[in-house]
MARBA-665212 format. One record per residue: residue in three letters; residue number from 1; x, y, z of N, C-alpha, C in turn. Coordinates in Angstrom, 2 decimals. Example, Ala and Ser with C-alpha at 12.3 -4.5 7.8 and 13.67 -1.06 7.14 Angstrom:
2
<nuro><r>ALA</r><k>1</k><n_X>13.19</n_X><n_Y>-5.69</n_Y><n_Z>7.80</n_Z><ca_X>12.30</ca_X><ca_Y>-4.50</ca_Y><ca_Z>7.80</ca_Z><c_X>13.20</c_X><c_Y>-3.30</c_Y><c_Z>7.80</c_Z></nuro>
<nuro><r>SER</r><k>2</k><n_X>12.85</n_X><n_Y>-2.25</n_Y><n_Z>7.08</n_Z><ca_X>13.67</ca_X><ca_Y>-1.06</ca_Y><ca_Z>7.14</ca_Z><c_X>12.90</c_X><c_Y>0.03</c_Y><c_Z>7.87</c_Z></nuro>
END
This chain:
76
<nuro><r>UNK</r><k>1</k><n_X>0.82</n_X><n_Y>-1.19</n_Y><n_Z>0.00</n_Z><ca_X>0.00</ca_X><ca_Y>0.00</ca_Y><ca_Z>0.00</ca_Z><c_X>0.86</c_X><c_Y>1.26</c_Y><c_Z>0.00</c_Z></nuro>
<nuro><r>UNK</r><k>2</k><n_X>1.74</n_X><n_Y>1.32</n_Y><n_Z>0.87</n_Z><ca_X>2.58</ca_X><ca_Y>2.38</ca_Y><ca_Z>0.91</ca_Z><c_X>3.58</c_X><c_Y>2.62</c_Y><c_Z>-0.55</c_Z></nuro>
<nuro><r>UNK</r><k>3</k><n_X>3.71</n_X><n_Y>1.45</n_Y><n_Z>-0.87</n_Z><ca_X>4.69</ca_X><ca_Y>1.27</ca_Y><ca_Z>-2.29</ca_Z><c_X>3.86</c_X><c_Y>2.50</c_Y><c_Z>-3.46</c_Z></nuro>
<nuro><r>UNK</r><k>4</k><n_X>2.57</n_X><n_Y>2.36</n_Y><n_Z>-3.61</n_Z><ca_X>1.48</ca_X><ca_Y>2.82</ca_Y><ca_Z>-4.75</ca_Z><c_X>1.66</c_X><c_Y>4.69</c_Y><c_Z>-3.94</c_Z></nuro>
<nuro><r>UNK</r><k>5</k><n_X>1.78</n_X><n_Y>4.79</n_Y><n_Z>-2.83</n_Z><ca_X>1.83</ca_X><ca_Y>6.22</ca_Y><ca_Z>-2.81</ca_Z><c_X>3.47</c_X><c_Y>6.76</c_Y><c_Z>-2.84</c_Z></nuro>
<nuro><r>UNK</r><k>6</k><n_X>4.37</n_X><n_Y>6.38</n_Y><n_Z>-2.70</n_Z><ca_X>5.65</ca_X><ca_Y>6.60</ca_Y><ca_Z>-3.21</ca_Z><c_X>5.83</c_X><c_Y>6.59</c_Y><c_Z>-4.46</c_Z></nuro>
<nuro><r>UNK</r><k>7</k><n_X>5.29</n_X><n_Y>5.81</n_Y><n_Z>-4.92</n_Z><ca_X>5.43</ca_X><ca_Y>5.74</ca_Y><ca_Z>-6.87</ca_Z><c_X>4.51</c_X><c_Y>7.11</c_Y><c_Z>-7.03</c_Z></nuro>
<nuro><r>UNK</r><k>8</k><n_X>3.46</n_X><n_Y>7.10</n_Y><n_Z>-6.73</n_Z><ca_X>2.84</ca_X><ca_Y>8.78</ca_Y><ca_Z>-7.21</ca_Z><c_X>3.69</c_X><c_Y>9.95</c_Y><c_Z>-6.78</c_Z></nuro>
<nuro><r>UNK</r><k>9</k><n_X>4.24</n_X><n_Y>9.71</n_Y><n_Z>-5.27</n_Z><ca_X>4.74</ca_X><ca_Y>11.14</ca_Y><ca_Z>-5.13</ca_Z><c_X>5.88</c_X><c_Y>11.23</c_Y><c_Z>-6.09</c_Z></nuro>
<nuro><r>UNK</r><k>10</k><n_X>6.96</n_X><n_Y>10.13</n_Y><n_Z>-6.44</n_Z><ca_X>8.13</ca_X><ca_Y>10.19</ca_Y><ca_Z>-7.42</ca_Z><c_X>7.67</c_X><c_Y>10.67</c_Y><c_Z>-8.75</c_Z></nuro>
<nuro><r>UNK</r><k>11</k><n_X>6.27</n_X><n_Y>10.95</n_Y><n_Z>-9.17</n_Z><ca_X>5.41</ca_X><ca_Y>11.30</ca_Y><ca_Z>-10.51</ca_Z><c_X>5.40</c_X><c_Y>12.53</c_Y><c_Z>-10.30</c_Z></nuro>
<nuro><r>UNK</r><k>12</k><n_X>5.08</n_X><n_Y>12.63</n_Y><n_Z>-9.02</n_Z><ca_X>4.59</ca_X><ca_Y>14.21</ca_Y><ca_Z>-8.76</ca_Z><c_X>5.97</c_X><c_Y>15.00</c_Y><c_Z>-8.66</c_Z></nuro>
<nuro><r>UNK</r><k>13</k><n_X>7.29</n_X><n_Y>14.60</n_Y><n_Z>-8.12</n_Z><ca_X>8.14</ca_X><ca_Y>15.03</ca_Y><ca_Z>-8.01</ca_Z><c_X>9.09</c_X><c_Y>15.13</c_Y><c_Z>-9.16</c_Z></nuro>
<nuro><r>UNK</r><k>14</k><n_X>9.22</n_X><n_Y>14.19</n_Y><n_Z>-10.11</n_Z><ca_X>9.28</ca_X><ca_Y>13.89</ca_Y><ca_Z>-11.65</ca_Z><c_X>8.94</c_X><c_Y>15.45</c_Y><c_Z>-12.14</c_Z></nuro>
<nuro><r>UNK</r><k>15</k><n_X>7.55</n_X><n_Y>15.62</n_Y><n_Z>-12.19</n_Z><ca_X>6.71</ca_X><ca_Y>16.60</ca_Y><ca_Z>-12.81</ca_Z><c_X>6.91</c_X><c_Y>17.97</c_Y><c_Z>-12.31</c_Z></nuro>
<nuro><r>UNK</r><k>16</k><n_X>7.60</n_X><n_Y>17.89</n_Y><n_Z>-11.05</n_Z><ca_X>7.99</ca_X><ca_Y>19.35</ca_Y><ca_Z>-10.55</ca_Z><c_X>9.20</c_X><c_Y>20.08</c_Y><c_Z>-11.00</c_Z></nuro>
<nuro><r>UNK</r><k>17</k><n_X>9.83</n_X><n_Y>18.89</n_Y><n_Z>-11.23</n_Z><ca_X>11.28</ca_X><ca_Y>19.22</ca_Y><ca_Z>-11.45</ca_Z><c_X>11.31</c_X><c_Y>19.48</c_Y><c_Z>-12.81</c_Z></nuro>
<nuro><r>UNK</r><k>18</k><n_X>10.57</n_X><n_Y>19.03</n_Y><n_Z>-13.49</n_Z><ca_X>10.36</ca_X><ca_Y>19.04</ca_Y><ca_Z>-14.78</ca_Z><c_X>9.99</c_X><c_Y>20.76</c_Y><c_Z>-15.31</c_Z></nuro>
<nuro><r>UNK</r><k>19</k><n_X>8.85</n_X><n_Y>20.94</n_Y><n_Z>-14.56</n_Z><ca_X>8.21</ca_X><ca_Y>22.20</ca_Y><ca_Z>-14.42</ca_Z><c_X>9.35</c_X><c_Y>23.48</c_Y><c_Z>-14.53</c_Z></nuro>
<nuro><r>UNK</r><k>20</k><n_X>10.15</n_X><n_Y>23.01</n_Y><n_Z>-12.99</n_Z><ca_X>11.20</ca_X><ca_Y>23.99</ca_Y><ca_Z>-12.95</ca_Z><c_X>12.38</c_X><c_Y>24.20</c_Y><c_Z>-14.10</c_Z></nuro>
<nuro><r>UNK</r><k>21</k><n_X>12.55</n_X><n_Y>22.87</n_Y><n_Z>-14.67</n_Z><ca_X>13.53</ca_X><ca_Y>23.29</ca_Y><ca_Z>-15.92</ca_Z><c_X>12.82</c_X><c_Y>23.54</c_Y><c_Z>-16.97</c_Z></nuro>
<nuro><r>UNK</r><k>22</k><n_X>12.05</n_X><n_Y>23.65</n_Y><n_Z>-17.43</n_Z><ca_X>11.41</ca_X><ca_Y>24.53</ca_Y><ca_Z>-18.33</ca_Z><c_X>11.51</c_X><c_Y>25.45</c_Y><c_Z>-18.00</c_Z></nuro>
<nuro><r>UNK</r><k>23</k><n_X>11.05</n_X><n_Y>26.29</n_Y><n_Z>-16.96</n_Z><ca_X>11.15</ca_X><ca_Y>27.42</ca_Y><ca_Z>-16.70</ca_Z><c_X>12.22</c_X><c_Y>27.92</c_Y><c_Z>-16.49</c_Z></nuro>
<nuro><r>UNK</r><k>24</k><n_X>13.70</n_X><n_Y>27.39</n_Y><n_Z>-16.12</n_Z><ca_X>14.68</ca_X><ca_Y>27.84</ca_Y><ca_Z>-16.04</ca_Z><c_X>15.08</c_X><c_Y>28.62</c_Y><c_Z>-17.60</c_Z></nuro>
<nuro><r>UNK</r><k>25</k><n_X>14.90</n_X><n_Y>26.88</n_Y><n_Z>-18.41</n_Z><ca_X>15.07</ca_X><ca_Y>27.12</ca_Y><ca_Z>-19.67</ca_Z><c_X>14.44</c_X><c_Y>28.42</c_Y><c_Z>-20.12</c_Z></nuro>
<nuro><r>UNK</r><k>26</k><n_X>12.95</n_X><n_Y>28.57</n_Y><n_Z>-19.81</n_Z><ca_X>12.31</ca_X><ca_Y>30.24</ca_Y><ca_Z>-20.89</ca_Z><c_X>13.05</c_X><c_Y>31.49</c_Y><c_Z>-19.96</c_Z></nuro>
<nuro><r>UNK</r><k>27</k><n_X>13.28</n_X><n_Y>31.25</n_Y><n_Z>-18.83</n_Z><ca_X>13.91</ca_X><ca_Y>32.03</ca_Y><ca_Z>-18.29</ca_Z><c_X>15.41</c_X><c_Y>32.47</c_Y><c_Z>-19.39</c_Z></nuro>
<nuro><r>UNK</r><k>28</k><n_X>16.44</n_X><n_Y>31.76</n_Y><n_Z>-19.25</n_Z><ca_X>17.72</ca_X><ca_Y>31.44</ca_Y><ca_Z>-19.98</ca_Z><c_X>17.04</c_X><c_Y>31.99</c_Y><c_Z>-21.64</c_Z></nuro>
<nuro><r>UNK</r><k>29</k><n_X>16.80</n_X><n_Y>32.07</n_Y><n_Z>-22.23</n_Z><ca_X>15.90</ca_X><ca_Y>31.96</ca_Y><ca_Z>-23.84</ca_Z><c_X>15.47</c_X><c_Y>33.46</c_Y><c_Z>-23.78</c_Z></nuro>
<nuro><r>UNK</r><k>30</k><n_X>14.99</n_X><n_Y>33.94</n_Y><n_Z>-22.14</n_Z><ca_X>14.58</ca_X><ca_Y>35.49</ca_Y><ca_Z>-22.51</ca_Z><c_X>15.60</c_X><c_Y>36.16</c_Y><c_Z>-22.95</c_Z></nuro>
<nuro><r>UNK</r><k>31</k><n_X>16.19</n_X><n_Y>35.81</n_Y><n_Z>-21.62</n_Z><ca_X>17.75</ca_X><ca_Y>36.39</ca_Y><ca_Z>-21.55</ca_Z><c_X>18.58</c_X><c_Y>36.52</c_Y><c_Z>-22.92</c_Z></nuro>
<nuro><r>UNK</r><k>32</k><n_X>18.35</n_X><n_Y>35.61</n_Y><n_Z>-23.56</n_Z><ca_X>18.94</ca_X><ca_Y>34.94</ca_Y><ca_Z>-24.57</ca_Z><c_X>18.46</c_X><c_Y>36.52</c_Y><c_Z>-26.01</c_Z></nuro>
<nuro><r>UNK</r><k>33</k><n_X>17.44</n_X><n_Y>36.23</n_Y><n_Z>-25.96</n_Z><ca_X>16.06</ca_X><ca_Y>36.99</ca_Y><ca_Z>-26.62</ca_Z><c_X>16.33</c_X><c_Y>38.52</c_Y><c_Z>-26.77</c_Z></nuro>
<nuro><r>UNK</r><k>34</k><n_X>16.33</n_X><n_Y>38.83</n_Y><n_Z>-25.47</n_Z><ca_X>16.89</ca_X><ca_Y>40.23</ca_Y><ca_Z>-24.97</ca_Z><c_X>18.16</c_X><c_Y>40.42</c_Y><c_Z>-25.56</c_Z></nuro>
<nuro><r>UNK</r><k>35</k><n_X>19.17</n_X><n_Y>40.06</n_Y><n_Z>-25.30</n_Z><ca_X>20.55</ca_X><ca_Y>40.28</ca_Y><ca_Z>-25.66</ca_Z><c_X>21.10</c_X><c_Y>40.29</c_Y><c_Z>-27.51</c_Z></nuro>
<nuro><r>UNK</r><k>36</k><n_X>20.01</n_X><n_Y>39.89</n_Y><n_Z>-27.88</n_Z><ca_X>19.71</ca_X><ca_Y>39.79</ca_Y><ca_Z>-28.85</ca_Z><c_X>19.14</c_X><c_Y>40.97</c_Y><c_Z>-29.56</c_Z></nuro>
<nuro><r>UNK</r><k>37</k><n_X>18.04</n_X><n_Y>41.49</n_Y><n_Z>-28.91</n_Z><ca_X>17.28</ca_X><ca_Y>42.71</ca_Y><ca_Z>-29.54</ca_Z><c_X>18.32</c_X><c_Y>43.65</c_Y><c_Z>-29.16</c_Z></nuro>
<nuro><r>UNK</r><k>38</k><n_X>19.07</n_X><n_Y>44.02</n_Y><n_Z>-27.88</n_Z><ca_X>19.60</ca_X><ca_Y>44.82</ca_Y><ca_Z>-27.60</ca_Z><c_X>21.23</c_X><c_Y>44.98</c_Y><c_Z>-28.84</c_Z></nuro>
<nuro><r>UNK</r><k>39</k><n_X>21.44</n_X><n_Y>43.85</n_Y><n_Z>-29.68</n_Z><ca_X>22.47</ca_X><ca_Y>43.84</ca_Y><ca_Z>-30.25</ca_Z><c_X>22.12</c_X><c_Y>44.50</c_Y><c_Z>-32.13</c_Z></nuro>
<nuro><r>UNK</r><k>40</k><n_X>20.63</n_X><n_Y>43.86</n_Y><n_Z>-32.08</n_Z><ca_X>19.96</ca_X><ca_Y>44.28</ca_Y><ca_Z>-33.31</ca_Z><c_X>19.81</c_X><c_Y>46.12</c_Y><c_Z>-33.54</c_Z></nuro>
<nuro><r>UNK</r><k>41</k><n_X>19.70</n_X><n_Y>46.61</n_Y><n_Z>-32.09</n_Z><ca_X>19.43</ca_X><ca_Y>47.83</ca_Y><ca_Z>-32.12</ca_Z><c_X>20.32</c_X><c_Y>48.66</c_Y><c_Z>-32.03</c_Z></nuro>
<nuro><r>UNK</r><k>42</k><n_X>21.54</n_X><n_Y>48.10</n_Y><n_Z>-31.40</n_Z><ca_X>22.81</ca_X><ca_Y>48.99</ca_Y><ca_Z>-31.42</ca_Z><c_X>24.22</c_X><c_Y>48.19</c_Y><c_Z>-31.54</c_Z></nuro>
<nuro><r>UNK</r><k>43</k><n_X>24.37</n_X><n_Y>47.59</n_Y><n_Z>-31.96</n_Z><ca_X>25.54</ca_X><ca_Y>47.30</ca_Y><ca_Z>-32.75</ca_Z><c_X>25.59</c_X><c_Y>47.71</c_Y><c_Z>-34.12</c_Z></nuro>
<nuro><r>UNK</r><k>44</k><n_X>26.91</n_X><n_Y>48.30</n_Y><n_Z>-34.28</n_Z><ca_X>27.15</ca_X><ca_Y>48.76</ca_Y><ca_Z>-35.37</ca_Z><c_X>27.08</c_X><c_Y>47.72</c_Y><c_Z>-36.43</c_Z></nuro>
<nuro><r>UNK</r><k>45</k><n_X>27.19</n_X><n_Y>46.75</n_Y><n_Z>-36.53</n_Z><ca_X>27.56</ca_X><ca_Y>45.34</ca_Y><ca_Z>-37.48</ca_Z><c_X>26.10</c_X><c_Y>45.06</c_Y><c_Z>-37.75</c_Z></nuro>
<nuro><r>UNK</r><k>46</k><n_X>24.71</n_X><n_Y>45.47</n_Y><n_Z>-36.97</n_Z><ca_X>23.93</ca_X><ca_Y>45.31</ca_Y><ca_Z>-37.52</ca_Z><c_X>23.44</c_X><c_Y>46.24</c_Y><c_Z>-38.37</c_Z></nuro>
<nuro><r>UNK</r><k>47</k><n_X>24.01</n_X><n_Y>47.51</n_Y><n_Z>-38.84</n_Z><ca_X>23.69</ca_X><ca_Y>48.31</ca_Y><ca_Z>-39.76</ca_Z><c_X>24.45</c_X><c_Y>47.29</c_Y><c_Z>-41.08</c_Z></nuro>
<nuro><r>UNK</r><k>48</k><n_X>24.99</n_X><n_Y>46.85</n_Y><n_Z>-41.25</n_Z><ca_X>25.37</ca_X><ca_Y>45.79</ca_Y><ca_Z>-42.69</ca_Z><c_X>23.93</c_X><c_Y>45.27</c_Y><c_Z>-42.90</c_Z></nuro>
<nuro><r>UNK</r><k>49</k><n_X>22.68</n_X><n_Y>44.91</n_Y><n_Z>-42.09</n_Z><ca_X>21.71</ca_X><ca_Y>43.75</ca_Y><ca_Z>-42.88</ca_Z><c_X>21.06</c_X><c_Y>44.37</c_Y><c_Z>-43.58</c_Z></nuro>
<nuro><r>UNK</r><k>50</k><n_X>20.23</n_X><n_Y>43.87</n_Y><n_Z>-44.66</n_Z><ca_X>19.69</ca_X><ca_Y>44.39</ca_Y><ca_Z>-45.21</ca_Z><c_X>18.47</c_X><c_Y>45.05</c_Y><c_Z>-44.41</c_Z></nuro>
<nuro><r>UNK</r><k>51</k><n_X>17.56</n_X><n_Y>46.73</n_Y><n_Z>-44.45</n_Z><ca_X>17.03</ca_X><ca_Y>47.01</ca_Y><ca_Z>-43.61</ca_Z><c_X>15.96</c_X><c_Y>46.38</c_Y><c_Z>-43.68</c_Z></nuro>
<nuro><r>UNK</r><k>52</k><n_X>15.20</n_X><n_Y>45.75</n_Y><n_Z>-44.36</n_Z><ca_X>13.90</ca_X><ca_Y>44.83</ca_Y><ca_Z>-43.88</ca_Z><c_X>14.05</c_X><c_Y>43.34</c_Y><c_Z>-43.35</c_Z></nuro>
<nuro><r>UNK</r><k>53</k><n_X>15.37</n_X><n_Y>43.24</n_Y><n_Z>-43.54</n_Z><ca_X>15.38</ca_X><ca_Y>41.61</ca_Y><ca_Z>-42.89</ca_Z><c_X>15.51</c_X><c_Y>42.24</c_Y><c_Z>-41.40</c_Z></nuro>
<nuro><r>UNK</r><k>54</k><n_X>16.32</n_X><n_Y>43.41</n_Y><n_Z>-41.19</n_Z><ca_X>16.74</ca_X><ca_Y>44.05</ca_Y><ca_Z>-39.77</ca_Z><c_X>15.55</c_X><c_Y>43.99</c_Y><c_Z>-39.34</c_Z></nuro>
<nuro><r>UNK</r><k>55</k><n_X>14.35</n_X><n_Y>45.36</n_Y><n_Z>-39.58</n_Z><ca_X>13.23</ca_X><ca_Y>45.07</ca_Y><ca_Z>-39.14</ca_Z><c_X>12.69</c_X><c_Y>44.22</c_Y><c_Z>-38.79</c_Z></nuro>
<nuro><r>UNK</r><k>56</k><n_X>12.42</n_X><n_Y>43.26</n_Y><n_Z>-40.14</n_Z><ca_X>11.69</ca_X><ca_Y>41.81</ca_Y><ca_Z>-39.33</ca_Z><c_X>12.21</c_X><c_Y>41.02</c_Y><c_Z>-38.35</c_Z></nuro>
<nuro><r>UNK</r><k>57</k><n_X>13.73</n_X><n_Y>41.24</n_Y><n_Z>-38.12</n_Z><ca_X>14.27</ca_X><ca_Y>40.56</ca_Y><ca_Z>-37.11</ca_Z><c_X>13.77</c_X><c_Y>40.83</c_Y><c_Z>-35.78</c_Z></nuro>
<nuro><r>UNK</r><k>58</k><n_X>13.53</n_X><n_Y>42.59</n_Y><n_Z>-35.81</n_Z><ca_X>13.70</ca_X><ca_Y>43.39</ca_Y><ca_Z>-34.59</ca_Z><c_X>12.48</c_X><c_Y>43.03</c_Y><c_Z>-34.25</c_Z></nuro>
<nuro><r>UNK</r><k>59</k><n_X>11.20</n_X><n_Y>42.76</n_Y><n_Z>-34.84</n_Z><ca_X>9.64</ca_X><ca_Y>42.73</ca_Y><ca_Z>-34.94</ca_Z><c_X>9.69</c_X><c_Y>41.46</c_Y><c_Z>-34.26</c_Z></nuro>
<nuro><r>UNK</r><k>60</k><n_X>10.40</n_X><n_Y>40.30</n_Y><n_Z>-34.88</n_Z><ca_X>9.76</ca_X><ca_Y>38.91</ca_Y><ca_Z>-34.21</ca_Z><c_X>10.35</c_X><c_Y>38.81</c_Y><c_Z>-32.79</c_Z></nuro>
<nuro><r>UNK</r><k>61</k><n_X>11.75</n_X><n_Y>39.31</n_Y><n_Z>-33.21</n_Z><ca_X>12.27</ca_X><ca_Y>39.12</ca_Y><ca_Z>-31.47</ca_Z><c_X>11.11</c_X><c_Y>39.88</c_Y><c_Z>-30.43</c_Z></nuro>
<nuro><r>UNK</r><k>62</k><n_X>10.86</n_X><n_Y>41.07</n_Y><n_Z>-30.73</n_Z><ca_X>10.07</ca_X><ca_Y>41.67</ca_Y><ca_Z>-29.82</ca_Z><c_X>8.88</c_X><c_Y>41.20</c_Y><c_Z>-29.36</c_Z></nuro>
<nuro><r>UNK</r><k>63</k><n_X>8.33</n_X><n_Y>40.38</n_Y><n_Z>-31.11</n_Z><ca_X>7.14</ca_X><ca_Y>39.48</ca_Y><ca_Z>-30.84</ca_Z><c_X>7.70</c_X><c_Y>37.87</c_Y><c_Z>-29.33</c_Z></nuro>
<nuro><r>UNK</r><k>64</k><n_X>8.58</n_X><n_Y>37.33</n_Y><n_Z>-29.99</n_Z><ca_X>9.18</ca_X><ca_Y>36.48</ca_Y><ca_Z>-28.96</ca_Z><c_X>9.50</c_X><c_Y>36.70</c_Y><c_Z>-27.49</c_Z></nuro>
<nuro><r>UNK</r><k>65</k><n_X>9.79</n_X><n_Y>38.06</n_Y><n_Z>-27.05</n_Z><ca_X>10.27</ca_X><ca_Y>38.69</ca_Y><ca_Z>-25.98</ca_Z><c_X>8.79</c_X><c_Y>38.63</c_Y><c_Z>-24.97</c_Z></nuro>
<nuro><r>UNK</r><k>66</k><n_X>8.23</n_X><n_Y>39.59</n_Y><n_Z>-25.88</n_Z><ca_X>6.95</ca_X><ca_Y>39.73</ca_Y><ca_Z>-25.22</ca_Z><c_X>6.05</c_X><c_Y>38.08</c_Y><c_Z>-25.06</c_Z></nuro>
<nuro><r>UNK</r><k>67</k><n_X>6.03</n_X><n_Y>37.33</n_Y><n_Z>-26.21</n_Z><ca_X>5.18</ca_X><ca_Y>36.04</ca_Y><ca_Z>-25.32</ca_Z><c_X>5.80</c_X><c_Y>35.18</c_Y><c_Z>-24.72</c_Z></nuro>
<nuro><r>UNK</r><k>68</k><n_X>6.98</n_X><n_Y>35.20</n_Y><n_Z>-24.52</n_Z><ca_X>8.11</ca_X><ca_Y>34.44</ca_Y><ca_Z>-22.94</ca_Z><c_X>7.70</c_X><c_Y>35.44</c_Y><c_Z>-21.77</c_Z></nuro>
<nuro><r>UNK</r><k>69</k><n_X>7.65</n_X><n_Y>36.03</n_Y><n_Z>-21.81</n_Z><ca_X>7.31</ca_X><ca_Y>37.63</ca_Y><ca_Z>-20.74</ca_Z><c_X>5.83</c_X><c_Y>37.01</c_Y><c_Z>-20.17</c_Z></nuro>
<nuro><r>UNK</r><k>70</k><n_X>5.30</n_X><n_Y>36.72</n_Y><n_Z>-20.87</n_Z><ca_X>3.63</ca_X><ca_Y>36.33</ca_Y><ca_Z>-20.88</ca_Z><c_X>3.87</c_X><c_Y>34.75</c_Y><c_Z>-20.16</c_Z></nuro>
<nuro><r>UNK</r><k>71</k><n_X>4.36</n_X><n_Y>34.26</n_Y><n_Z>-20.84</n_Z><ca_X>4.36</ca_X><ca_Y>32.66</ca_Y><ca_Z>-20.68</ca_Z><c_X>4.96</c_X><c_Y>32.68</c_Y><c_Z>-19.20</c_Z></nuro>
<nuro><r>UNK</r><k>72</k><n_X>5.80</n_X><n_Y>33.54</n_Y><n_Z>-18.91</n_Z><ca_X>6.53</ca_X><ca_Y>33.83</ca_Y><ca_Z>-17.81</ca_Z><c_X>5.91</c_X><c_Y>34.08</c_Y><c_Z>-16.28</c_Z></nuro>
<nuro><r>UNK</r><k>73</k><n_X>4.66</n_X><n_Y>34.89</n_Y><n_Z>-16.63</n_Z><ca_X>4.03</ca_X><ca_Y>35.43</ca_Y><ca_Z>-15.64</ca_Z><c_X>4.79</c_X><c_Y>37.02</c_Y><c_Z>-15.07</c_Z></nuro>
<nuro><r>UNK</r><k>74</k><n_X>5.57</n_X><n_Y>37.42</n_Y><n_Z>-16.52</n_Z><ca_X>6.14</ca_X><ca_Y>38.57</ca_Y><ca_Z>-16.12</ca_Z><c_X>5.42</c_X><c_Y>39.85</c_Y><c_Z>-16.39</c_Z></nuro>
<nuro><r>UNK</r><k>75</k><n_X>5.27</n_X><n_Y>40.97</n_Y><n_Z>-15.84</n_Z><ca_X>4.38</ca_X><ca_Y>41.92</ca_Y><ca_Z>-16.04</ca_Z><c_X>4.95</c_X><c_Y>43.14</c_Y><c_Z>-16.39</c_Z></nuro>
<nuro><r>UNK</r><k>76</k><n_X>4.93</n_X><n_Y>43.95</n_Y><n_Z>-17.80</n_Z><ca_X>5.04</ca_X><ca_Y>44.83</ca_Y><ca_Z>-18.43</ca_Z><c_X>5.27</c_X><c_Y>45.96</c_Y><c_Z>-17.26</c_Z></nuro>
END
């Protein structure tokens, strides 16, 4: 009897830990995200791209930024 509730809590604990590295991960990926837009917008080396691929770059990252932010539970 006791065996069947140790096997669930190791599910439940499985699933927590699980939880938390994902979230480490979108955590790590914002970061990631960010450092990124911040390089699109002022590094000089990004004045070489062509300016609409730049744009669209700058557009999706921002799009990406903002729904990790969301997914995050982070607030504007």
């Amino acid at each position: 009897m006791s065996r069947a509730f140790v096997k669930e809590d190791d599910g439940e604990r499985g699933s927590l830990v699980s939880d938390i590295q994902h979230r480490e991960a979108k955590i790590e990926w914002l970061r990631i995200q960010e450092k990124k837009l911040e390089m699109l917008l002022n590094d000089p080396k990004s004045k070489k791209i062509k300016p609409q691929t730049l744009e669209r770059w700058i557009k999706e990252t921002r799009e990406d930024i903002k729904k990790t932010r969301t997914e995050l539970g982070y607030k504007d």
